[in-house]
C-alpha positions in Angstrom: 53.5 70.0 13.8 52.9 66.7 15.7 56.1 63.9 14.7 54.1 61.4 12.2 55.3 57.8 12.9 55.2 55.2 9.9 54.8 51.9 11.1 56.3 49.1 8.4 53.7 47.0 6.9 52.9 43.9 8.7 53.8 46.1 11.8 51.3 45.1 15.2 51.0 46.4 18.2 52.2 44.1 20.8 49.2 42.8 23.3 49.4 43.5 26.8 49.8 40.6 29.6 45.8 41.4 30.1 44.6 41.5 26.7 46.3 38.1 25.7 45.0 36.2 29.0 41.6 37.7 27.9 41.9 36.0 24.6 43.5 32.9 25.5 40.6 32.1 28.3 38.1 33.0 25.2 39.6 30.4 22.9 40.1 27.9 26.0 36.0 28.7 26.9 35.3 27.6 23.3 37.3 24.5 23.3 35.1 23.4 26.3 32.1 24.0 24.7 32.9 22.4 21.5 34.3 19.6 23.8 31.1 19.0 25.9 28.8 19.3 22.9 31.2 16.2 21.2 30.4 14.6 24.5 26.9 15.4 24.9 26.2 14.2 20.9 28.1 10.7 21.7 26.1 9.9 24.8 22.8 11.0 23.9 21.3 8.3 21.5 20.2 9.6 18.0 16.8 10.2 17.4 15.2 8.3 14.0 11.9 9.1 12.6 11.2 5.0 13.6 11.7 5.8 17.7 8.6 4.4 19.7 6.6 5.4 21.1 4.7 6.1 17.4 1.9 7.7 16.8 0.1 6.9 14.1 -2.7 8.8 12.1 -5.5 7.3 10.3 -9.2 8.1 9.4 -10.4 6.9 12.5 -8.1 8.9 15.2 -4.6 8.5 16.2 -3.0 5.4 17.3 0.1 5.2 19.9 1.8 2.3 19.2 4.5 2.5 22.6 7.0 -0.3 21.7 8.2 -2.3 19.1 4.9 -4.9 18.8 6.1 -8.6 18.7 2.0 -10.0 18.7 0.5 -8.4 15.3 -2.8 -9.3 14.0 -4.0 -8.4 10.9 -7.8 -7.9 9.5 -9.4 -7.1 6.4 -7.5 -8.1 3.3 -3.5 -8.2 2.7 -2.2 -6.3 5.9 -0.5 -9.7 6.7 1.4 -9.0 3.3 3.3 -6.0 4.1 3.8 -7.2 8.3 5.4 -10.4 6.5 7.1 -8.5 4.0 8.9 -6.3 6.7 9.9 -9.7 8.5 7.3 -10.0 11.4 5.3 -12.8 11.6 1.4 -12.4 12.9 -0.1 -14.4 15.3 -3.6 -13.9 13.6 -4.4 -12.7 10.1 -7.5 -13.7 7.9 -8.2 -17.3 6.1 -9.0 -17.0 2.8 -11.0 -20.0 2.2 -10.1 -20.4 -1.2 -6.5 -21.6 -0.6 -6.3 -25.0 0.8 -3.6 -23.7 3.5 -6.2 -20.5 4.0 -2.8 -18.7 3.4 -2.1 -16.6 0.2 0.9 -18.6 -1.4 3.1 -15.7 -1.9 3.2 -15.3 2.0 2.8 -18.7 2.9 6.4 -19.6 1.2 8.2 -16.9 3.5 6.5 -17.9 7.0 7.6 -21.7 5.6 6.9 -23.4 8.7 5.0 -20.9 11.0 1.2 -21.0 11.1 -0.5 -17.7 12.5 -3.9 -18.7 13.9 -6.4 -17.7 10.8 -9.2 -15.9 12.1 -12.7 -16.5 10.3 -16.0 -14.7 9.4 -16.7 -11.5 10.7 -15.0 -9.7 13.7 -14.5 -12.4 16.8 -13.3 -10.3 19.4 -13.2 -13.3 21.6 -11.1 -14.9 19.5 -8.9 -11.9 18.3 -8.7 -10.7 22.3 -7.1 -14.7 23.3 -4.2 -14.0 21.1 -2.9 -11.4 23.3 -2.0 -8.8 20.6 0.0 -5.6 20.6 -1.3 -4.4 17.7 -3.8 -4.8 15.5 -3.7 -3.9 11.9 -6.9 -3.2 10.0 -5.7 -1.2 6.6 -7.6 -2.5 3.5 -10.7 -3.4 5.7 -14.5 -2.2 6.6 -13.6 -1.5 10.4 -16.2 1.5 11.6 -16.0 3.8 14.3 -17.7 1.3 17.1 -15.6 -1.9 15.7 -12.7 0.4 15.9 -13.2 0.9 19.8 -14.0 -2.6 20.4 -10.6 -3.2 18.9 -9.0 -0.3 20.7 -9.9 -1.8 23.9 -8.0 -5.0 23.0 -4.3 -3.7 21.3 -3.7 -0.2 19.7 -5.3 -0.7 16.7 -4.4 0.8 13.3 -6.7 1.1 10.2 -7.0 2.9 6.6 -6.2 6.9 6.2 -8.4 7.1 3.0 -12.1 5.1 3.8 -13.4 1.8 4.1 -12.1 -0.7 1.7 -9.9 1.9 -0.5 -6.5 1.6 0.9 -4.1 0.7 -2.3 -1.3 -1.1 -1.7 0.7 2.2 -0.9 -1.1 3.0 1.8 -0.9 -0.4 3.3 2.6 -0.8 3.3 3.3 3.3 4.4 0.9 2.9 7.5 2.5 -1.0 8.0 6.1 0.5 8.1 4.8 3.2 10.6 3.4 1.1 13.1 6.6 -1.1 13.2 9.0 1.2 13.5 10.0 0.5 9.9 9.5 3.0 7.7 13.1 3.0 6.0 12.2 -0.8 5.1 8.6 0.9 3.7 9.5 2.9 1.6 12.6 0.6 0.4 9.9 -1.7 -0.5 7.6 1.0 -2.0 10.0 2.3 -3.9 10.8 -1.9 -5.6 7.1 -2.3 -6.2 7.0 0.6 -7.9 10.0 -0.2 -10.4 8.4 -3.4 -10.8 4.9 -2.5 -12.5 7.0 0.7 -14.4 9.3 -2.2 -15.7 6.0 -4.0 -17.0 4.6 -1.5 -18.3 7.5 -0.4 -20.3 7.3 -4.0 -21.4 4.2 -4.4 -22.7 3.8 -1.4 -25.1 0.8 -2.9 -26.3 -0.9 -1.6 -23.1 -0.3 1.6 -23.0 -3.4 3.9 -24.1 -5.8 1.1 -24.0 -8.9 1.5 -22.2 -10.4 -1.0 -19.6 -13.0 -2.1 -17.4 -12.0 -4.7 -14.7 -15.5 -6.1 -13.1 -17.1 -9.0 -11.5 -20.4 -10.9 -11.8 -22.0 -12.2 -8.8 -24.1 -15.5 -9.1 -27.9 -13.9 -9.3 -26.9 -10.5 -9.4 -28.9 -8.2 -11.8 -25.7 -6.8 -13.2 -21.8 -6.3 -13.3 -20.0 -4.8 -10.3 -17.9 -2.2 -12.2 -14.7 -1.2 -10.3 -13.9 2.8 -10.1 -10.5 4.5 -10.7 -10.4 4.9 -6.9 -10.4 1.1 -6.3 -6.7 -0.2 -5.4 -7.2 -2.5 -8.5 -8.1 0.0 -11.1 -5.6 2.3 -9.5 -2.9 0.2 -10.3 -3.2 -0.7 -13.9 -3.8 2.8 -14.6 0.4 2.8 -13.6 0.6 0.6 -16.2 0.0 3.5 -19.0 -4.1 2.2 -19.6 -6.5 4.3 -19.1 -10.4 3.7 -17.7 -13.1 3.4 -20.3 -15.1 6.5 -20.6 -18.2 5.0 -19.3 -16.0 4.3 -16.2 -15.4 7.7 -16.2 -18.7 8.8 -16.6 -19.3 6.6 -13.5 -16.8 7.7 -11.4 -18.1 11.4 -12.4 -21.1 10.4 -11.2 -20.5 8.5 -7.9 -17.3 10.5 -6.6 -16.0 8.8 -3.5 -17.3 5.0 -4.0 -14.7 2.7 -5.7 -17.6 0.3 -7.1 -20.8 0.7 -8.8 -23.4 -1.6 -10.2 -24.7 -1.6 -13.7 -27.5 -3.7 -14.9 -27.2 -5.5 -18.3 -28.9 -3.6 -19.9 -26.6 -0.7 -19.6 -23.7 -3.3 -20.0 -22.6 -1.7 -23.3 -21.3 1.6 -21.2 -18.9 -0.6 -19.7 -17.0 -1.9 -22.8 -13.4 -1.3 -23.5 -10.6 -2.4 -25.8 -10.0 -4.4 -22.8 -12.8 -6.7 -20.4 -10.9 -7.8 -17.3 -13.7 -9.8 -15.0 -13.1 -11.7 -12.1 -15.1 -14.8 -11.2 -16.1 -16.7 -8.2 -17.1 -20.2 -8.0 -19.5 -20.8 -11.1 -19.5 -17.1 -11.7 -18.2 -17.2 -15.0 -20.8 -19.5 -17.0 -23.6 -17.8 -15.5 -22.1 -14.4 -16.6 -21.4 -15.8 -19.9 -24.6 -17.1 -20.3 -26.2 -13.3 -20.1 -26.9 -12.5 -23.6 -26.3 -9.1 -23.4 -22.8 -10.0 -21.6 -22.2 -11.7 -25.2 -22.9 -8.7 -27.1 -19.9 -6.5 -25.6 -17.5 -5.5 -28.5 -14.7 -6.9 -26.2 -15.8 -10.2 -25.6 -17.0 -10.8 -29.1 -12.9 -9.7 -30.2 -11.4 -12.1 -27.5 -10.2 -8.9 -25.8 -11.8 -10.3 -22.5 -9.8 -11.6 -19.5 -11.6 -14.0 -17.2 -9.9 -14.2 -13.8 -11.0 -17.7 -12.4 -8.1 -19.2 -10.1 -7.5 -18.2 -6.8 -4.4 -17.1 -7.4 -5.1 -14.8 -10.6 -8.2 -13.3 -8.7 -6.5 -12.6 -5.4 -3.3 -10.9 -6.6 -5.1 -8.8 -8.5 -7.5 -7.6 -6.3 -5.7 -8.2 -2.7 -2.8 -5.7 -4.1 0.4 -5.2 -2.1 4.1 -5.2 -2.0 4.3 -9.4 -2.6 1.2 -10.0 -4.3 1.9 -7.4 -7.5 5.3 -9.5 -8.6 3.7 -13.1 -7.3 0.7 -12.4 -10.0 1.2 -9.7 -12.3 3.9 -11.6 -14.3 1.3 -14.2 -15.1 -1.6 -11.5 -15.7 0.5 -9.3 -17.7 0.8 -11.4 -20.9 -3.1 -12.2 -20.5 -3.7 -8.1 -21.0 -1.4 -7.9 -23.3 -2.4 -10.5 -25.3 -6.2 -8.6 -25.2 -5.0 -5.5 -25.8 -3.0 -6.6 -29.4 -6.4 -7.8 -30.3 -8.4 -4.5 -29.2 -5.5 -3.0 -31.8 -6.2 -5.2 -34.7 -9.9 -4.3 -34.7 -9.4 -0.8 -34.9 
């Protein structure tokens, strides 16, 4: 029988001179790798999700923006709102002719005293070509496929990912921070604005659960503009906890895709609500009012009807974005509220 040998516990065999060089040039090989990946990691800069060049996607193709822009201009409505917002200053952007300055107020007290040329009227690609931009921003706008290559041919230009005329103030300020390499920022500001209308909302209980209609009257028009629940405007006040009328939802069944339909008075009554919201233009209002049909709308004969007649009420209400929303809706809010206790005490 073969001599069995017990080895104590703990008991190993001792390596020979070959083995243990094997294994110490293993462990040395992997020091040098973890060393030259350390090395490698601190010289190679970090990529972020803002690195240019950026390309950006939108309705109308896909923009490459190929360095940080320094000479923005902004077209359509309130693009210039979420460039200022994210500290850039244009060197275009619209005039709204209804502000002395042709500047909204709650951007022109952060550009205090710079003074972007204000572009007028319809496209002037003259004028929009001699400012030597980098980038053009078109978001909440009516730019079409050949204005878009006109524009293209000038400065990478960047413009709405939902349609014509139906970017909310979301989309603005997401495709904004994209283009500037300041997406971070975006969504830091997204994320406030948000807060903000949830905060007045929770405020205002009165609100929530209240239907509406928000409209406008032109001068000579045959009827009221209605505004859908795809419109920016609508959009936004259903955050609040309202809800659309159910003949605005009957309209918005009916026309899916348009943010705005007209409704002749004598279909006005579809459009009441416990709450009317109607913004005005210049002599709007009395000629509106003046409709007798307009009068017989259960909302306006209950008071629970909000006339928007300033500039500033009208605009930051309808020209929604990340300064706009806590420039005006603190001042609009009450008004709503106030209709919508009323709307409550006829019921």
């Amino acid at each position: 029988m073969p001599e069995i040998r017990v080895r104590p516990r703990g008991f190993r065999r001792k390596p020979s001179a070959l083995a243990s060089a094997r294994s110490f040039l293993s462990i040395a090989a992997k020091a040098a790798l973890v060393l030259l990946a350390s090395l490698f990691a601190c010289a190679a800069p970090a990529y972020t999700e803002d690195d240019f060049p950026r390309h950006i996607v939108h309705a109308l193709g896909t923009t490459v923006v190929p360095k940080a822009p320094e000479r923005i201009v902004t077209l359509g409505w309130s693009s210039e709102d979420a460039v200022i917002a994210l500290g850039k200053v244009p060197v275009g952007m619209p005039r709204y002719r209804f502000f002395d300055s042709g500047i909204f107020p709650w951007n022109e007290e952060r550009l205090g005293s710079a003074r972007p040329s204000l572009l007028e009227g319809d496209l002037d690609y003259e004028a929009i070509a001699a400012l030597r931009p980098d980038l053009i921003l078109g978001i909440y706008s009516g730019i079409d496929d050949l204005a878009y290559e006109r524009l293209s041919g000038i400065a990478p230009t960047v413009v709405y990912r939902s349609a014509p005329w139906s970017a909310n103030w979301k989309e603005q300020i997401d495709l904004v921070g994209q283009a500037l390499g300041k997406r971070a920022e975006a969504r830091l500001l997204m994320d406030q604005t948000e807060a903000a209308l949830s905060a007045m909302g929770s405020g205002r209980p009165a609100l929530r659960g209240k239907t509406f209609t928000f409209g406008t009257y032109v001068v000579g028009g045959s009827g009221i503009v209605a505004y859908l629940p795809d419109d920016p405007r609508v959009a936004a006040l259903l955050e609040l906890g309202l809800k659309a009328s159910p003949g605005i939802v009957a309209l918005s069944a009916d026309n899916p895709g348009k943010g705005s339909v007209e409704v002749g008075m004598e279909q006005s009554d579809m459009l009441d609500a416990d709450i009317l919201i109607m913004w005005y233009g210049e002599g709007a209002r009395a000629a509106a009012e003046a409709q007798p049909l307009f009068g017989t709308l259960e909302a306006v004969k209950r008071g629970s009807y909000v006339a928007l007649e300033d500039p500033v009420s009208v605009w930051s209400t309808s020209a929604l974005s990340v300064l706009s929303i806590p420039y005006g809706f603190p001042t609009f809010l009450p008004r709503l509220a106030e209709a919508a206790e009323r709307a409550g005490k006829e019921r």
